[in-house]
C-alpha positions as CSV (number, residue, x, y, z in Angstrom):
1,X,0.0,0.0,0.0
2,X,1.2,3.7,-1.2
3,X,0.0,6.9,0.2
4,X,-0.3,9.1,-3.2
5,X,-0.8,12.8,-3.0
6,X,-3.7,14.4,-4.6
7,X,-2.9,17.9,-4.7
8,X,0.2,20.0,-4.9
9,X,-1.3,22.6,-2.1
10,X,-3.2,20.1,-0.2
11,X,-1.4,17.5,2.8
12,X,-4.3,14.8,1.8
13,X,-2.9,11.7,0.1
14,X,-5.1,8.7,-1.0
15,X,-4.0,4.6,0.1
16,X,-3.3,3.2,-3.0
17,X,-3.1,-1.0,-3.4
18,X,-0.8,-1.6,-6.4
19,X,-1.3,-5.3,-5.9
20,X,-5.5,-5.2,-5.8
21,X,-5.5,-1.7,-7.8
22,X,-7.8,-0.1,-5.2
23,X,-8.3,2.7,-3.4
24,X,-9.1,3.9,0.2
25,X,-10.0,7.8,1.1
26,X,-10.0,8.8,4.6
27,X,-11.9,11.9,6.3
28,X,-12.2,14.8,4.1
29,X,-10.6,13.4,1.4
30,X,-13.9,12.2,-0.9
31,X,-14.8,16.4,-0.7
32,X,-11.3,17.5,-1.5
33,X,-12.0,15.2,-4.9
34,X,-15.6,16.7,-5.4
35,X,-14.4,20.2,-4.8
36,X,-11.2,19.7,-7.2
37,X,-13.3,18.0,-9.9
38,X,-11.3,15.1,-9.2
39,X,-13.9,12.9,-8.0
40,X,-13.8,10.9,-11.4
41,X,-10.4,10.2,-11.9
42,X,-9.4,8.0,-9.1
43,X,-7.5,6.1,-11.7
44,X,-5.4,9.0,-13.0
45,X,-4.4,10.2,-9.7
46,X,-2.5,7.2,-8.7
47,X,-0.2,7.4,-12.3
48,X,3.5,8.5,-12.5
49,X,2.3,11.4,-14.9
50,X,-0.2,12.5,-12.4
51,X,2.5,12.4,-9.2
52,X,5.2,13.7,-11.7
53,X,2.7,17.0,-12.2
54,X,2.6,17.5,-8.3
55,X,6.0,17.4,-7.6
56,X,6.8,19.5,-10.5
57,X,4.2,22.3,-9.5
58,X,5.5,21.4,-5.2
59,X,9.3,22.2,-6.8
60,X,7.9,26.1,-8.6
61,X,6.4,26.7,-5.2
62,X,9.5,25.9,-3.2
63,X,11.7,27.6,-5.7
64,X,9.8,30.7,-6.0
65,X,9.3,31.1,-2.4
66,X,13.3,30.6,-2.0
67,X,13.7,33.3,-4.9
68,X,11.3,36.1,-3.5
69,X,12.8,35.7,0.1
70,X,16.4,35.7,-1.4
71,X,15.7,38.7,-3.7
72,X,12.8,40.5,-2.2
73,X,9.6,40.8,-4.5
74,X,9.9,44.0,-6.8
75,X,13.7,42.4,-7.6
76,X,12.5,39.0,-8.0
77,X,9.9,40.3,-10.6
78,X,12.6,41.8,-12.9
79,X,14.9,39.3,-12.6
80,X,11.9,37.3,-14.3
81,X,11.5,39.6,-17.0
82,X,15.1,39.8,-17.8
83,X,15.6,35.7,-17.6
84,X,12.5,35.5,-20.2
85,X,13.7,37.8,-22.7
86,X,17.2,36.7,-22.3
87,X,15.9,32.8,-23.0
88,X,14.5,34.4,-25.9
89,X,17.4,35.9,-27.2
90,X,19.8,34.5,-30.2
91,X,22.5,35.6,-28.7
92,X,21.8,34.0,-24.9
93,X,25.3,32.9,-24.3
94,X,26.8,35.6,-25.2
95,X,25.5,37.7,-23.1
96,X,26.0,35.7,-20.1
97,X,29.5,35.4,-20.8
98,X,29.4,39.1,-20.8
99,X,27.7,39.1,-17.6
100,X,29.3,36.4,-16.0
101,X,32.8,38.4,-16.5
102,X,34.9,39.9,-14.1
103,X,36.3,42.2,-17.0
104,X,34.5,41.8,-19.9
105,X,36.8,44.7,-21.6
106,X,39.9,42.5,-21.0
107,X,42.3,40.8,-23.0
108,X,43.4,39.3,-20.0
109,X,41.5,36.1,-18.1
């Protein structure tokens, strides 16, 4: 038997029985499915691409939290803005080259 988390933002997890394929709920779980419009796909909650999805979407949380404390909002936003256009760019590495050194001007190391 396997716990298996239903939400991202939520501490429920389903019991999951590999071995008969079934599944238990305990309290409050059975609403959290109604209220998420999960309540009919039992089956796709216990599969790697569904679990993979939570963890994934746990991770941006995480990482975003650690970001905005590290950088403070307003500084956090812009950095944002600059990483998207800078993905965007044809000449990405470039740049970060130029960014990344201590003398860009240099002839020297």
């Amino acid at each position: 038997m396997q716990k298996v988390k239903i939400l991202a933002s939520s501490e429920h997890r389903i019991d999951y029985s590999t071995v008969v394929g079934g599944v238990w709920l305990d309290k409050g779980e059975w609403n959290l499915l109604k209220a998420e419009g999960l309540a009919g796909s039992l089956n796709f909650l216990v599969t790697h691409e569904w679990q993979k999805k939570i963890r994934e979407s746990k991770a941006y949380k995480n990482f975003s939290e650690m970001y905005k404390n590290k950088f403070g909002e307003d500084l956090y936003d812009k950095v944002k803005e600059v990483r998207e256009w800078l993905i965007s760019n044809e000449n990405k590495s470039d740049i970060l080259a130029y960014l990344n050194a201590e003398d860009p001007y240099s002839a020297e190391r």
